[in-house]
N, CA, C and O atoms as CSV, one atom per row, in Angstrom:
chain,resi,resn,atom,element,x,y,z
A,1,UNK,N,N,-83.723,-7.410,267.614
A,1,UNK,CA,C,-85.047,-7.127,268.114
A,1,UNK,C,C,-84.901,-6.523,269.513
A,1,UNK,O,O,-84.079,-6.922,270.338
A,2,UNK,N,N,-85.745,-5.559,269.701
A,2,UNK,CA,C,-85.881,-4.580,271.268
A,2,UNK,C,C,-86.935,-5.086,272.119
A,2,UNK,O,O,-87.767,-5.745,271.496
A,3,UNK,N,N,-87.088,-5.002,273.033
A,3,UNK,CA,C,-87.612,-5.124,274.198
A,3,UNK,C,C,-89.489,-4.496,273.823
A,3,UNK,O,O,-90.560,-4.884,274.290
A,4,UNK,N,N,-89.271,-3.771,273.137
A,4,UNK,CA,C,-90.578,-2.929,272.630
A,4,UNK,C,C,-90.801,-3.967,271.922
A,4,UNK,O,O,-91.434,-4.921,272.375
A,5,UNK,N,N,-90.207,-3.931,270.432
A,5,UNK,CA,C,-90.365,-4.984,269.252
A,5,UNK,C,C,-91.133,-6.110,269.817
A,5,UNK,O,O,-92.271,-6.438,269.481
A,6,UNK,N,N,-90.408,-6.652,270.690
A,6,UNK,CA,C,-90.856,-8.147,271.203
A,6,UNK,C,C,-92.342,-8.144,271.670
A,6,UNK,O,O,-93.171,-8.851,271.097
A,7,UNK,N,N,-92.655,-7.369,272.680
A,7,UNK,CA,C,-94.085,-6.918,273.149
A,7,UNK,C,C,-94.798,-6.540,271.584
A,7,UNK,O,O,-95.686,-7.133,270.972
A,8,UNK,N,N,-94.368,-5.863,271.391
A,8,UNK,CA,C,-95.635,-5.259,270.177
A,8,UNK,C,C,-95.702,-6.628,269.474
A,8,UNK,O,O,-96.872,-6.951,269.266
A,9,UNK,N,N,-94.854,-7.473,269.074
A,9,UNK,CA,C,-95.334,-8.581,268.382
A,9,UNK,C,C,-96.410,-9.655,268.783
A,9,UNK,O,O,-97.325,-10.166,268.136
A,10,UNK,N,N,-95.894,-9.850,270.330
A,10,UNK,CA,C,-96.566,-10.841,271.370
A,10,UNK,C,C,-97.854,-10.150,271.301
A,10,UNK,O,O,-98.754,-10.963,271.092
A,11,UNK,N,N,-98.335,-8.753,271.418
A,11,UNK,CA,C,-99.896,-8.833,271.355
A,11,UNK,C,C,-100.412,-9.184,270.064
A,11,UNK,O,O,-101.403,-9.904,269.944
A,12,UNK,N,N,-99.532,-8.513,268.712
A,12,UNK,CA,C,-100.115,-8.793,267.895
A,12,UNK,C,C,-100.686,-9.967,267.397
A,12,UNK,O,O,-101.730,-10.209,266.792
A,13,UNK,N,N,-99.746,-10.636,267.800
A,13,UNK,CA,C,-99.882,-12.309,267.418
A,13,UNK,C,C,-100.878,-12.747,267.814
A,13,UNK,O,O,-101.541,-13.478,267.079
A,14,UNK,N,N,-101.558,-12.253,269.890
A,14,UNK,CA,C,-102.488,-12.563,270.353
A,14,UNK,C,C,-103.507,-12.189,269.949
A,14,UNK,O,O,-104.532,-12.870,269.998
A,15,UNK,N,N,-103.427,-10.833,269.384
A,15,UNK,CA,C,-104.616,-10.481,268.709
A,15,UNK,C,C,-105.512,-11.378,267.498
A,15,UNK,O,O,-106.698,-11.708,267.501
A,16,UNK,N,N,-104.412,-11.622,266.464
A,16,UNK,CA,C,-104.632,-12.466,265.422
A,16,UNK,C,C,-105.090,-13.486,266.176
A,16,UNK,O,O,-106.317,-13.408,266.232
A,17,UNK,N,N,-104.654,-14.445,266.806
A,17,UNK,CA,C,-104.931,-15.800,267.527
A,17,UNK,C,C,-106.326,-14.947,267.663
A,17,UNK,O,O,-107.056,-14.591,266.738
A,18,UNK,N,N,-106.473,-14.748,268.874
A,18,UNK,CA,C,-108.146,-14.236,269.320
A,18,UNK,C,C,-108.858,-14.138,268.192
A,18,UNK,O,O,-109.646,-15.071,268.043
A,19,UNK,N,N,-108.851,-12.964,266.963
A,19,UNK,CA,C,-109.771,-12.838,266.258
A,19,UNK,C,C,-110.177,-14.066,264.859
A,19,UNK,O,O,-111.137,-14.119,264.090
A,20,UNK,N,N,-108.749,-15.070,265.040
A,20,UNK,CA,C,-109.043,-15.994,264.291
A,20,UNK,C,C,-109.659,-17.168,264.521
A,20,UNK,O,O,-110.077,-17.940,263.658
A,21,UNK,N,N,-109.725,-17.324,265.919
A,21,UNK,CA,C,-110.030,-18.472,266.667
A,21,UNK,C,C,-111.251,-18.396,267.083
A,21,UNK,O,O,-111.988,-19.360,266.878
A,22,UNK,N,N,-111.822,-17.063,267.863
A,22,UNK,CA,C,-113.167,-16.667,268.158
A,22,UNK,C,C,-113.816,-15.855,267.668
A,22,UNK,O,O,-115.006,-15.750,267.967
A,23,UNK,N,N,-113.178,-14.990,266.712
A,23,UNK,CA,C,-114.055,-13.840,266.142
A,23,UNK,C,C,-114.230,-12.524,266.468
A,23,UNK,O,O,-113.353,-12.040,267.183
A,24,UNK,N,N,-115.057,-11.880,266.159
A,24,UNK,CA,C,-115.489,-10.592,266.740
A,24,UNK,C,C,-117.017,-10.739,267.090
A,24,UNK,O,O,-117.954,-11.242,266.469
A,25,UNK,N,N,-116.935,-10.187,268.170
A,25,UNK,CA,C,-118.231,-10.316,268.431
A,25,UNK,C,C,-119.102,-8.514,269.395
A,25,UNK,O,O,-119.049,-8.380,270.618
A,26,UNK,N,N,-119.484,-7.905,268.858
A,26,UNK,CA,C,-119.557,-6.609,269.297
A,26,UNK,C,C,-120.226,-6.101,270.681
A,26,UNK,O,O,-120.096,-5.076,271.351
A,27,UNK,N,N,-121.108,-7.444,270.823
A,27,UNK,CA,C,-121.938,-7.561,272.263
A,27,UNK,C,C,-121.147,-8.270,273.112
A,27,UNK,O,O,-121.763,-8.622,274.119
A,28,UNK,N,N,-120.028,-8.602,273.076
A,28,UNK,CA,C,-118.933,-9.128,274.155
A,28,UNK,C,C,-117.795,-8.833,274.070
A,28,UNK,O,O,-116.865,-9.631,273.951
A,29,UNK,N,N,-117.705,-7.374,274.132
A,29,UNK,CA,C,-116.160,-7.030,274.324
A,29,UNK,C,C,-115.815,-7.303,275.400
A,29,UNK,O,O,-114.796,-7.656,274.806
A,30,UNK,N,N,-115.642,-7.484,276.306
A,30,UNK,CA,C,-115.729,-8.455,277.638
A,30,UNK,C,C,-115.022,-9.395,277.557
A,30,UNK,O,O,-113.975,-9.573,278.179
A,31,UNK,N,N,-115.610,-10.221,276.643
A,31,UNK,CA,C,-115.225,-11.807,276.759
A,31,UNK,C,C,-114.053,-11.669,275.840
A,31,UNK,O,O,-113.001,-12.285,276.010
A,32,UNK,N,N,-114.274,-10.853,274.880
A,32,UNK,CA,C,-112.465,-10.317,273.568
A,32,UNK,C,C,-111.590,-10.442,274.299
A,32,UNK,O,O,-110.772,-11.334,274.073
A,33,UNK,N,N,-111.449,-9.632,275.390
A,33,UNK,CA,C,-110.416,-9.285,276.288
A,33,UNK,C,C,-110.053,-10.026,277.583
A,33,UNK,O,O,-109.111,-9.781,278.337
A,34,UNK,N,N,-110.901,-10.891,277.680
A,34,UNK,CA,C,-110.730,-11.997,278.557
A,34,UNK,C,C,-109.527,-13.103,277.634
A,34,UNK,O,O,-108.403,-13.541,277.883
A,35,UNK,N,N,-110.268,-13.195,276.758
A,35,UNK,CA,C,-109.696,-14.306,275.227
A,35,UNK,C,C,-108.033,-13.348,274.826
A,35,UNK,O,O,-107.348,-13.869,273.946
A,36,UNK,N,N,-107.637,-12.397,275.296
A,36,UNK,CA,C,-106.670,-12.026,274.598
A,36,UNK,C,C,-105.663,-11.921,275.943
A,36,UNK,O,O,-104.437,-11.858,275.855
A,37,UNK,N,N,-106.427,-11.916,277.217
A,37,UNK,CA,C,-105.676,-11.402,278.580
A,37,UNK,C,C,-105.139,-13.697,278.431
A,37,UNK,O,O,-104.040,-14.249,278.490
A,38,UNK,N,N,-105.889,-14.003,278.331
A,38,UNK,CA,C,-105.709,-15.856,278.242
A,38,UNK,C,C,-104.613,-16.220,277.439
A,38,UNK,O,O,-103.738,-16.993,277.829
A,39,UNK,N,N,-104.630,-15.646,276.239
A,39,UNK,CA,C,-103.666,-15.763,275.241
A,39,UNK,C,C,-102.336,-15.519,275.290
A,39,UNK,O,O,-101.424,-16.103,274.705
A,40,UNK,N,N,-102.298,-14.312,276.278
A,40,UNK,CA,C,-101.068,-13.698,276.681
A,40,UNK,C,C,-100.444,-14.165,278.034
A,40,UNK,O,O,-99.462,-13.593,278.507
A,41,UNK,N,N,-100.913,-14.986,278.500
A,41,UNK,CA,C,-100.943,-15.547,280.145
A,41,UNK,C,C,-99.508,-17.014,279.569
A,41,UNK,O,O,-98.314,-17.084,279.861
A,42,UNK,N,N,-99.973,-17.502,279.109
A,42,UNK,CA,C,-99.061,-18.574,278.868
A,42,UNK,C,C,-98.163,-18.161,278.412
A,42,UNK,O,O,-97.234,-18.126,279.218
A,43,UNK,N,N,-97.800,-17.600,276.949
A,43,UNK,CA,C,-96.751,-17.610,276.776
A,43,UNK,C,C,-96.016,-16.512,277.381
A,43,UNK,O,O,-94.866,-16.441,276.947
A,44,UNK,N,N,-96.388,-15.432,278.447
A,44,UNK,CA,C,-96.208,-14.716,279.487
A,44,UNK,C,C,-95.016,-15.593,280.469
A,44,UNK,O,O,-93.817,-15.342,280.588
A,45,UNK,N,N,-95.757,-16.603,281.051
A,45,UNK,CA,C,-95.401,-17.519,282.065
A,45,UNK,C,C,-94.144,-17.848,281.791
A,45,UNK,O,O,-93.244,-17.685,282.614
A,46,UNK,N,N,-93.864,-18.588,280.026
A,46,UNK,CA,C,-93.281,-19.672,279.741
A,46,UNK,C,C,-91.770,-18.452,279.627
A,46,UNK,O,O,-90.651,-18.766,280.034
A,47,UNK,N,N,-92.065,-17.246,279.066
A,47,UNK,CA,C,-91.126,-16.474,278.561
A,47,UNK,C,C,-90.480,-16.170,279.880
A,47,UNK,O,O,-89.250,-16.136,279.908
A,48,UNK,N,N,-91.203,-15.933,281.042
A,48,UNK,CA,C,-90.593,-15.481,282.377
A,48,UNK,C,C,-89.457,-16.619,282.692
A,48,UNK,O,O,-88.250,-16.456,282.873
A,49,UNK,N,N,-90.284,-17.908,282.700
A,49,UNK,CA,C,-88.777,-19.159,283.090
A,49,UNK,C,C,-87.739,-19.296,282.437
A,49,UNK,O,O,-86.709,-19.696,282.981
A,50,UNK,N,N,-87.802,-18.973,281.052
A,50,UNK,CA,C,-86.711,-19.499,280.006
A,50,UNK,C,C,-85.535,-17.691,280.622
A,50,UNK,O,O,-84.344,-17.702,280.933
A,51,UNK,N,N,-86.428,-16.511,280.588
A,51,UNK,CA,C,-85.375,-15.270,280.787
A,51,UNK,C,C,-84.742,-15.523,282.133
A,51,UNK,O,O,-83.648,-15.108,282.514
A,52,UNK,N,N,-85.752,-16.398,282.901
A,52,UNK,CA,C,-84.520,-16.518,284.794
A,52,UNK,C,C,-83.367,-17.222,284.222
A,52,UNK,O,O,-82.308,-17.159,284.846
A,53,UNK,N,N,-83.417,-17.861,283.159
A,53,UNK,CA,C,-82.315,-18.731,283.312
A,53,UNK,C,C,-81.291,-18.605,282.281
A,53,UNK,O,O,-80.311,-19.336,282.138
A,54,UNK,N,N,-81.835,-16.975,281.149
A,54,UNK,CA,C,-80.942,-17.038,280.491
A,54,UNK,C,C,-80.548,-15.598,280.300
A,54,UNK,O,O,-81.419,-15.021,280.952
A,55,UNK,N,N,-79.566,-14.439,279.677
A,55,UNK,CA,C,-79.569,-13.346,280.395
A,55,UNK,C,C,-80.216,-12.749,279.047
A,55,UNK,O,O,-79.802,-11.608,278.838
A,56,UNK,N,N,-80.931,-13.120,278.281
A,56,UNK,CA,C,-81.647,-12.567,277.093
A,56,UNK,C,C,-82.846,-11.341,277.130
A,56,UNK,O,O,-83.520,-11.363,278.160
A,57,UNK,N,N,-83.039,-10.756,276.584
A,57,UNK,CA,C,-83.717,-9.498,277.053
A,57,UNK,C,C,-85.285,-10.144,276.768
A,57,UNK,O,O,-85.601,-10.773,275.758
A,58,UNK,N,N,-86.314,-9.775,278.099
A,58,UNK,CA,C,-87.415,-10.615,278.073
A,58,UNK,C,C,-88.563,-10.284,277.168
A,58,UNK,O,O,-89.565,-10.946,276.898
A,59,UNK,N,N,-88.146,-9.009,276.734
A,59,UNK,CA,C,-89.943,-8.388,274.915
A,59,UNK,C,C,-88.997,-9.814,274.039
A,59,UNK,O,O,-89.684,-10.756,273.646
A,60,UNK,N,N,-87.873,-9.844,273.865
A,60,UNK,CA,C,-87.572,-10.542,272.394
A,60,UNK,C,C,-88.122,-12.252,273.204
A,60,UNK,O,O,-89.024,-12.967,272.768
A,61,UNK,N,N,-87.534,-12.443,274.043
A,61,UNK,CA,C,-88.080,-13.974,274.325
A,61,UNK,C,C,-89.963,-14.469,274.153
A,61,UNK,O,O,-90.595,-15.453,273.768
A,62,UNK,N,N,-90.240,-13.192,274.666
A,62,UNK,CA,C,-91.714,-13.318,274.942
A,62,UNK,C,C,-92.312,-13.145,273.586
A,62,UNK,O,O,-93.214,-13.895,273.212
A,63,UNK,N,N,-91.731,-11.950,272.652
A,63,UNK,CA,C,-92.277,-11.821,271.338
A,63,UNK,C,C,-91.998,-13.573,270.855
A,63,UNK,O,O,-92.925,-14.299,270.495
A,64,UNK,N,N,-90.898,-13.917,270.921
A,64,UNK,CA,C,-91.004,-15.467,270.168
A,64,UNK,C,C,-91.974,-16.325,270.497
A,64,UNK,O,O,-92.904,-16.693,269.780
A,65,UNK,N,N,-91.641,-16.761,272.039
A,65,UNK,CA,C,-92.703,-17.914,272.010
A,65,UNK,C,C,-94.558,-17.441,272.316
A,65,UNK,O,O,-95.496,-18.108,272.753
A,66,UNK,N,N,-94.461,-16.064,271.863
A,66,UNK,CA,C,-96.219,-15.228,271.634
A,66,UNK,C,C,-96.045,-16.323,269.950
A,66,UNK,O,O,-96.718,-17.328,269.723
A,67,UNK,N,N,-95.410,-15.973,269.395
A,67,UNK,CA,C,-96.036,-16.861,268.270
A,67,UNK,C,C,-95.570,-18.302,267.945
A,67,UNK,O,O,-96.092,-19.055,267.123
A,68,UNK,N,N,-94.526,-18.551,268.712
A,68,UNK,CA,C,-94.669,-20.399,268.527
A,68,UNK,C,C,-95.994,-20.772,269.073
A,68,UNK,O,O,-96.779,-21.421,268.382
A,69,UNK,N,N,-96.346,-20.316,270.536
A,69,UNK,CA,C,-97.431,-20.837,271.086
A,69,UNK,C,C,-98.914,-20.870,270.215
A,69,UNK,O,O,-99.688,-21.773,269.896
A,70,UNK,N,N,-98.881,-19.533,270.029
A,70,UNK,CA,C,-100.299,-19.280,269.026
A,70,UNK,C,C,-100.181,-19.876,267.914
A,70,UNK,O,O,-101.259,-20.229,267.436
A,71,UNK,N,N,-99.009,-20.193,267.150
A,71,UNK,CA,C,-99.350,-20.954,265.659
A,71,UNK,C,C,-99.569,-22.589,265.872
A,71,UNK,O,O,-100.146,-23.439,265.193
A,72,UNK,N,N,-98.679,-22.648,267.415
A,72,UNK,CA,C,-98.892,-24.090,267.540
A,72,UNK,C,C,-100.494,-24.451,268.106
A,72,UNK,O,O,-101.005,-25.528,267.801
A,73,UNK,N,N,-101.232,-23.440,268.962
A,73,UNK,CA,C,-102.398,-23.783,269.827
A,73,UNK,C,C,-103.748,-23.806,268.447
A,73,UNK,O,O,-104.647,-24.630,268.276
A,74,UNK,N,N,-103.305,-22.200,267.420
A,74,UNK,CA,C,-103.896,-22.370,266.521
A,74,UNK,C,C,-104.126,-23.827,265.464
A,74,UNK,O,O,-105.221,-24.355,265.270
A,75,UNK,N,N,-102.977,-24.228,264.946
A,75,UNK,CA,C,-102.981,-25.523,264.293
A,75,UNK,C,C,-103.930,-26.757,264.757
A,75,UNK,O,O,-104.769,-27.359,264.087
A,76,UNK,N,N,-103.570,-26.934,266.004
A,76,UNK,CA,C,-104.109,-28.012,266.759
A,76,UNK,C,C,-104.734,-27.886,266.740
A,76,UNK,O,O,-105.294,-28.798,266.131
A,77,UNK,N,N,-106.189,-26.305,267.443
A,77,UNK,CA,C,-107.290,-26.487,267.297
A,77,UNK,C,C,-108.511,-25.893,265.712
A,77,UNK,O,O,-109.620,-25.372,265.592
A,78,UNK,N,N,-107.580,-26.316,264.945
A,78,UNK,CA,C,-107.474,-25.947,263.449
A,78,UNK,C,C,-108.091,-27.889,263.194
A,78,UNK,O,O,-109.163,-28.294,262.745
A,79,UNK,N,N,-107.149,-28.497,263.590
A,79,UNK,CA,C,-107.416,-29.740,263.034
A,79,UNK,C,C,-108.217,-31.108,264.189
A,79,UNK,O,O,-108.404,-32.324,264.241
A,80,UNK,N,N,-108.444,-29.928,264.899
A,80,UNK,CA,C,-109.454,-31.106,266.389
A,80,UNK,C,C,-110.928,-30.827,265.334
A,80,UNK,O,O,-112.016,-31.303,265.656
């Protein structure tokens, strides 16, 4: 996996998360992109600490935990 690969996955994933979790809504594209800039913030963060400390290229780290995070945040609030 490339550095591209990894990114293109991490939004996709966020995308899915967003539109599965909140929907579409056509009078708040606004708030879509708030919900997808949120989505991408964490596992953003988490991917930055794990690459300081390891010499792994940071799209493939970030593409991963874009979807551990979202299948895990999804689930949980799947079953709250």
């Amino acid at each position: 996996m490339t550095n591209k690969t990894g990114y293109i996955l991490g939004i996709i994933s966020a995308l899915i998360y967003v539109l599965v979790i909140y929907g579409i809504d056509t009078n708040h594209l606004l708030d879509f992109l708030v919900y997808l800039l949120g989505a991408l913030l964490i596992p953003l963060i988490i991917a930055g600490f794990i690459s300081l400390f390891s010499k792994n290229n940071f799209g493939k780290i970030f593409g991963i935990t874009c979807i551990i995070i979202h299948l895990l945040s999804g689930i949980g609030g799947l079953l709250m």
